[in-house]
N, C-alpha and C positions, 0 to 999 in steps of 0.2 A: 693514453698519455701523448701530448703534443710536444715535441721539441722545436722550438723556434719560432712557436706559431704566432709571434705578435711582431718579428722581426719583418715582415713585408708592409706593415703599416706606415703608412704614411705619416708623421708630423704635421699636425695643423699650424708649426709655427714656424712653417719655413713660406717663404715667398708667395706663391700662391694662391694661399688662406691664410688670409690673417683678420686682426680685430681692429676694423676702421673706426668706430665711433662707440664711447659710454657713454653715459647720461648720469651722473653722480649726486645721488640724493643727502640732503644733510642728516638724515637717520641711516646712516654708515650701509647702505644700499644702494646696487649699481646697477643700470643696464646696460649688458654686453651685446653688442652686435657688429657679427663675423659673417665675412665672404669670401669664396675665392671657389678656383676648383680642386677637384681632388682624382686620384688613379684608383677606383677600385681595382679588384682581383678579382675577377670573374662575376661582379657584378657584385662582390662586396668590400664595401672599405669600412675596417674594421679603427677605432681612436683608441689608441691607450690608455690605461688607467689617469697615469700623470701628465694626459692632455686632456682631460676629461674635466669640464668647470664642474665646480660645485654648487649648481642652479638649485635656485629654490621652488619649491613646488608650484608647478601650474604657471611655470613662467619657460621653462626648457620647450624650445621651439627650432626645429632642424627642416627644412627645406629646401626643395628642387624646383626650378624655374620652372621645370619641362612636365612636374607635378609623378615625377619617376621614382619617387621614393615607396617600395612595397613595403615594410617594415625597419623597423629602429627594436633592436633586441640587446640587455644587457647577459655578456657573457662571461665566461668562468675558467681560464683553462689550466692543465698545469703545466709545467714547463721546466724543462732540466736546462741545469747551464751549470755551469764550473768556472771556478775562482781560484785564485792564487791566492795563498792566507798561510798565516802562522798557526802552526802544531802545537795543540795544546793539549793533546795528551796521548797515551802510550801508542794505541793503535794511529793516531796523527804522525806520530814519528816515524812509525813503522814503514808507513805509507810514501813518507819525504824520504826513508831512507832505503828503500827499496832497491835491490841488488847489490846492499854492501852489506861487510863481514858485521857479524852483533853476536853479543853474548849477552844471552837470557838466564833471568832467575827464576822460576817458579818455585816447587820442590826440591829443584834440583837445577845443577849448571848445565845448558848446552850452549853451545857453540854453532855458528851454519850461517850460512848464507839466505837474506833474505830473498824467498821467490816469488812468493807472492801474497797480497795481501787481502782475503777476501770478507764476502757479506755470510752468513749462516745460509741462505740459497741462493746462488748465482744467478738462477731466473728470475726471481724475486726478492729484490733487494731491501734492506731493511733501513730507512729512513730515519731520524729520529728528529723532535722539531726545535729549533731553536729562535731567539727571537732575534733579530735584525733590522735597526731602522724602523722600531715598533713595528714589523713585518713577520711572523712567522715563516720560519724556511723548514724545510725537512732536508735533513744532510744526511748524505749515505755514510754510516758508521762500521767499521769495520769490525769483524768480530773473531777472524782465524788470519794466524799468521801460516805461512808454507816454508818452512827451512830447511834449505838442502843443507845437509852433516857432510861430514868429511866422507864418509863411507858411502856417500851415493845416494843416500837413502834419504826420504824427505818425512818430515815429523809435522803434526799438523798443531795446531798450541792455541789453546783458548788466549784470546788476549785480555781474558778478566783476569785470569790467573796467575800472569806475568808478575811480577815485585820490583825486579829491575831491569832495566837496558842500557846496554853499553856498544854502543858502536864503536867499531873499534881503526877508523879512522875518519875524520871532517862531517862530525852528525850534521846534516842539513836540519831547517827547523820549516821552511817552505814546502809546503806542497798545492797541487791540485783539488783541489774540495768538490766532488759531486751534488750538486743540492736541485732539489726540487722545491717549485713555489706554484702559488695560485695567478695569476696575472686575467685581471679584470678588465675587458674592455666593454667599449660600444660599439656595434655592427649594424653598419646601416646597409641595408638589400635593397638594391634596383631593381628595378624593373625589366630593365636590358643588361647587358655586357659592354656597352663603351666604356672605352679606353677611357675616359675624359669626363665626367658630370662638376655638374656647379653645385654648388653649397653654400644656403644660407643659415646663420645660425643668431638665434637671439635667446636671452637669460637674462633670470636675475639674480644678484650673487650679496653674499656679506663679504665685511673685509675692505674696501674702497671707500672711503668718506671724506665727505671737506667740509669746514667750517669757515665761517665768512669775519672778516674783521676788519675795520676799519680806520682810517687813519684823516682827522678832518684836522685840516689848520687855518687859523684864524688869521685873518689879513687885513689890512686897512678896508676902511668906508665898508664894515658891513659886511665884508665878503668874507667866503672860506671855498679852498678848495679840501671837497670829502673824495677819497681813494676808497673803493674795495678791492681787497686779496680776499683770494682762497687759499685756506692751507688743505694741504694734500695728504693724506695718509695711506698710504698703501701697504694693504696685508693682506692683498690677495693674489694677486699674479703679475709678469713685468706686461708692462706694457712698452710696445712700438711703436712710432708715427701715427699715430692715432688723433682725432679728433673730441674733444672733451666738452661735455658739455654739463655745465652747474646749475644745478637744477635748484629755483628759487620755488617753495612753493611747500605743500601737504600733501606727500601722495598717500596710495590710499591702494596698498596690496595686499587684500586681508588674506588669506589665505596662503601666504608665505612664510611662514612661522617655521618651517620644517624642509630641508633639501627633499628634492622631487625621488621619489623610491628609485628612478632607470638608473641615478648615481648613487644612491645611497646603498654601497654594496656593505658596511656593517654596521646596517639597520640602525644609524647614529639619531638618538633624537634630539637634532639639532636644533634645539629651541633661536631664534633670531636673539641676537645679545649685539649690544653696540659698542663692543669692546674697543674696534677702531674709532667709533664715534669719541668714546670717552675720553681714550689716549689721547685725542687732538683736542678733543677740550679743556685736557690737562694740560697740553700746551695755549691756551689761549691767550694766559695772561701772563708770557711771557714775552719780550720781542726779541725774537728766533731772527735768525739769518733768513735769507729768501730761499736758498735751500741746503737740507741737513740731513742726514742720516746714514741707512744703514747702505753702502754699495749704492751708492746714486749716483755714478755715472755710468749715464745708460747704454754707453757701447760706442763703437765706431756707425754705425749706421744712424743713430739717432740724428735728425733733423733739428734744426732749430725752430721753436713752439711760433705760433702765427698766431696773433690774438685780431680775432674778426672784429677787435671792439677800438673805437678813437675815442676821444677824451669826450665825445660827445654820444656817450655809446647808446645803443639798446637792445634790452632782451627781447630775443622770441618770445613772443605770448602765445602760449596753445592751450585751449579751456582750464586755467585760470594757474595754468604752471608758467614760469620765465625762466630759460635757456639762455644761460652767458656759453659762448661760445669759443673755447678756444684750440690751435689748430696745431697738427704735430709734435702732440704731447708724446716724451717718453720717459717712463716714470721706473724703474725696476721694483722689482717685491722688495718690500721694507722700506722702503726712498721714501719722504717726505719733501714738500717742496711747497712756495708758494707764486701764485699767478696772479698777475694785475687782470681787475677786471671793468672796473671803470675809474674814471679820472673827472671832476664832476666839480663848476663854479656856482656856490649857492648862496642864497641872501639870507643872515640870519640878524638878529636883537640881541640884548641883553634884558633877562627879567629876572626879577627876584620875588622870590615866592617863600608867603609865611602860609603855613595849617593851622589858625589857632584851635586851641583844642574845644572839643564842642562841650556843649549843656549838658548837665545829666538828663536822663529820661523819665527821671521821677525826680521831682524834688519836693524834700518833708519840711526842710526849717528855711528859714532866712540864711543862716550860714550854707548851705549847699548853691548859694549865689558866688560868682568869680566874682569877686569884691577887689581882690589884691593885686592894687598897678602898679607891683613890686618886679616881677612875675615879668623877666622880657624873654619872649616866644623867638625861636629860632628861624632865620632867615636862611633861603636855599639861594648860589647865585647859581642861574642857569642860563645858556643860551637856547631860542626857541628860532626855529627855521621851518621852511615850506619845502615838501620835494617837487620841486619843478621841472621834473625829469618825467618822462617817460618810463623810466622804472621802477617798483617797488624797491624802498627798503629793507632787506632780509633783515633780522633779529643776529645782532652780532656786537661784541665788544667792538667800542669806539675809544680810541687815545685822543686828544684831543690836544692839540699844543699851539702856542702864536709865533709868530714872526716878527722879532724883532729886531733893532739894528744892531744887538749883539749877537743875533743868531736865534735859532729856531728855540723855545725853552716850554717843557713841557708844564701842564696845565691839571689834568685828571684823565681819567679813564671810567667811563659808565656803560651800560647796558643804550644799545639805540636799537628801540622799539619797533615792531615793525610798521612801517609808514607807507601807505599806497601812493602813489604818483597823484599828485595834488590835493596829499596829504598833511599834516600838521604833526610834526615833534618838539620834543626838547629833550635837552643832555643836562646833568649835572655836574655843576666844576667845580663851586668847594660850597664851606660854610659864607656867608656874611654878616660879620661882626661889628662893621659901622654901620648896618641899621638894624635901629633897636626897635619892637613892637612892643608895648603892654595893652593890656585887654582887661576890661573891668564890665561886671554888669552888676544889677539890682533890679528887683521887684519895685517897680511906681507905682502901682495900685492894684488893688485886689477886688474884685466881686465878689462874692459871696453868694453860693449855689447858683453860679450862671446858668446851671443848664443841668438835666439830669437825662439819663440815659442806662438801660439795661438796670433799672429799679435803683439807679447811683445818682449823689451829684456831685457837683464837679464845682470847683471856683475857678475862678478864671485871674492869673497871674498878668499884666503885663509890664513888660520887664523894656527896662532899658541897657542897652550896654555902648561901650565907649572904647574907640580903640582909638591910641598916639603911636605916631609914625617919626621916627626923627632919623634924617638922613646926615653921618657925618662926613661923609664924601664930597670930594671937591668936584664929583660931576653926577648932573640930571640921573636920576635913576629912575624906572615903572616898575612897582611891586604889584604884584597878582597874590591878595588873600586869599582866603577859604575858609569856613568854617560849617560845620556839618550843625544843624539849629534843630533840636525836639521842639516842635509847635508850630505855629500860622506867623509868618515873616508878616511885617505889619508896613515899615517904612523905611527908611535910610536917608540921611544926608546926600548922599551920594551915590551913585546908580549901583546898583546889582544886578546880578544873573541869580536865578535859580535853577542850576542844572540837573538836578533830580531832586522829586518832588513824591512821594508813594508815606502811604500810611505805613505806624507802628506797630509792633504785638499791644499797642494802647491807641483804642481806635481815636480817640478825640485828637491826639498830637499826631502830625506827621513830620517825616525825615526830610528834611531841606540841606541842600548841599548847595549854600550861599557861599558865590564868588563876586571881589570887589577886586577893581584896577585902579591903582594909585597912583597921581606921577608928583615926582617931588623933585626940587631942583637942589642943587649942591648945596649944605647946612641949612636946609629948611625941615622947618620943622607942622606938622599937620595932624590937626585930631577930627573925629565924627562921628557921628552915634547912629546906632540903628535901635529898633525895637520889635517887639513881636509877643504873642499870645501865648501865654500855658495853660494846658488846662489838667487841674489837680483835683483828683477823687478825696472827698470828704472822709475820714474814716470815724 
């Protein structure tokens, strides 16, 4: 049995070691890396349980400049210590009231002085466990009272047997509590006995995640300035003056699923779960203060945050991750918060985009033709933009509002995709209701057995269709169609793309994802036909 033996250890989070820089994945995943020196004892400096991160496997890495590290051993020890607590039951009292007058019920009434209170063997004390702080402790429980009687003589009294106690003046209810516990640390053996070695340390931990969100506003001639924040969540340890770095990108730590075994002292199988991730994504769509929570200010020493990034920022690129960087971050357990990370002037359009719906893939009669230009197809209005940034855009909710001379007045809120630097997106802002689409088609003519195939024939359908465009807006507007086409695209009034092009589970027709750009000027009105090939098995 060890009394005190974790009391010479040093704290990793006082001055000399501390945690200079994370790296903060959006899959609620961190990398810690700590430096400083440390005082072994004799050539071991032992970490306490409750400085001990909770690294994830095959990521816990402890290091000496001077390559002086002989082993890293998780240990066990136990340890007595004593507390001041309330008496909650008879032998508790016995023990707070030690050396006043009481009067005991068993079988019978005595009277005496309490002398002392002990264990059933004095060399071997008898423990019992209790829980604390989801902690089991083992508390010495006492088992024999010692009562001096008026006549000198001392009586010795089971204290199961007791019924009542009556002290018989000022019962205290406080006492001394003996207890024993386990205390788990990490012991790291040098090489040598200096006074003095360095220490480096890297992990990787759950519990610390940000998500990224975005704020773009729309401005005269074209322009928008887009902002990203990061929100913060922290459920895993405070942090101090540290350096933070937001990690844009996919990492890829398979074998992290489970805390590394040197910490994992009750063999917990801590599957990876992105509890922090979720929490903050339940905040997403909300607009939170910049910062909120639980104990978030981080102290008298905290520094004011340094963001390495100007309105014209950019991320570290390192094989194919981007590092927003920001500097003297201090964040406590629990604290939430968010940080500006770029400030960004981009050029974007207005487009309005209809999907009309596609062909079937089989058709039996004449009615299975869109005949009916009854039938107006919904219109999407969206803005479409370039990143002409040097940084990727992460996948993060975008608000989207204008500027105008009454003030700022919001607009929608959409998903922005993720977009590589000189890349092409668009955002969604509402419905459009002043332009109307209808879409009609029909069979022009028919062959009959154009072609046979796999002991089949086929006629060959070509169809015409017809779409009108009518713009009630008092300004120029460019609609972007689509329509997904079973068959051979044959012709169009007006120019097309065919952006995917692969055959069906029906080999004669294939899948055409036909896109047409339209531009229409204020109350104009515009139609045009396209046409193209079916081909239908006889039966």
């Amino acid at each position: 049995m060890t009394v005190g033996v974790l009391v010479a250890s040093i704290c990793l989070g006082q001055d000399n070691f501390k945690t200079n820089k994370i790296s903060i994945f959006k899959d609620g995943s961190s990398f810690v890396q700590s430096k400083g020196t440390v005082k072994p004892i004799k050539g071991v400096f032992t970490i306490p349980e409750k400085e001990i991160p909770k690294a994830l496997f095959g990521t816990y890495w402890i290091s000496n400049s001077r390559g002086k590290i002989k082993e890293i051993m998780a240990t066990s020890d136990t340890v007595i210590s004593y507390q001041k607590t309330n008496a909650l039951t008879i032998g508790e009292l016995l023990l707070a009231n030690k050396g006043k007058d009481v009067k005991i019920t068993t079988t019978e009434n005595i009277e005496g002085n309490i002398d002392d209170v002990i264990s059933l063997n004095s060399d071997k004390e008898q423990f019992d466990s209790i829980t604390m702080n989801r902690k089991i402790l083992l508390v010495a429980v006492p088992h024999i009272v010692m009562l001096k009687l008026k006549d000198g003589s001392t009586s010795c009294i089971p204290i199961e047997t007791i019924k009542k106690l009556v002290v018989i003046n000022n019962m205290k209810y406080e006492y001394i509590r003996k207890q024993q516990k386990q205390e788990n640390g990490l012991k790291i053996k040098f090489n040598d006995e200096s006074a003095v070695q360095d220490l480096d340390m890297m992990y990787l931990q759950q519990g610390l995640s940000w998500t990224p969100f975005y704020n773009l506003e729309l401005m005269a001639d074209g322009k928008a300035k887009l902002q990203l924040r990061a929100e913060v969540v922290n459920k895993a340890s405070n942090i101090l003056n540290a350096d933070i770095n937001f990690v844009v990108g996919v990492p890829n730590f398979k074998f992290s699923d489970n805390l590394t075994g040197l910490v994992n002292f009750l063999n917990i199988e801590n599957k990876k779960n992105n509890e922090s991730l979720l929490s903050s994504q339940s905040q997403i769509f909300s607009n939170s203060i910049v910062q909120s929570g639980i104990n978030a200010d981080p102290g008298p020493d905290a520094e004011e945050p340094e963001l390495s990034l100007d309105n014209k920022s950019k991320a570290e690129n390192e094989e194919d991750l981007y590092f927003y960087s920001v500097k003297n971050v201090s964040l406590n357990k629990n604290a939430r918060a968010h940080f500006q990370l770029f400030n960004e002037t981009i050029d974007y359009d207005h487009l309005y985009e209809c999907a009309l719906p596609p062909n079937k893939e089989r058709y039996f009669y004449f009615s299975d033709f869109q005949q009916d230009q009854k039938v107006i197809n919904e219109v999407t209005h969206s803005i479409r933009f370039k990143n002409q940034t040097t940084n990727p855009f992460t996948s993060g909710p975008v608000l989207v509002t204008k500027q105008t001379e009454n003030g700022v007045v919001p607009l929608s809120q959409d998903l922005l995709k993720y977009t590589p630097a000189k890349g092409s997106s668009s955002i969604i802002l509402t419905k459009a209701s002043d332009i109307q689409i209808t879409h009609a088609e029909h069979e022009k003519e028919r062959v009959i057995n154009y072609k046979k195939w796999n002991n089949n024939f086929y006629d060959m359908f070509k169809v015409e269709a017809k779409v009108k465009l009518k713009n009630f807006k008092n300004q120029d507007v460019k609609v972007q169609l689509s329509r997904l086409v079973f068959g051979v695209m044959d012709n169009s009034d007006i120019k097309y793309i065919i952006k995917e092009n692969k055959p069906t589970s029906f080999y004669q027709n294939k899948l055409n994802l036909v896109t047409w750009e339209v531009e229409l000027k204020a109350g104009e009105e515009k139609d045009f036909f396209y046409y193209f090939d079916y081909y239908y098995q006889r039966m």
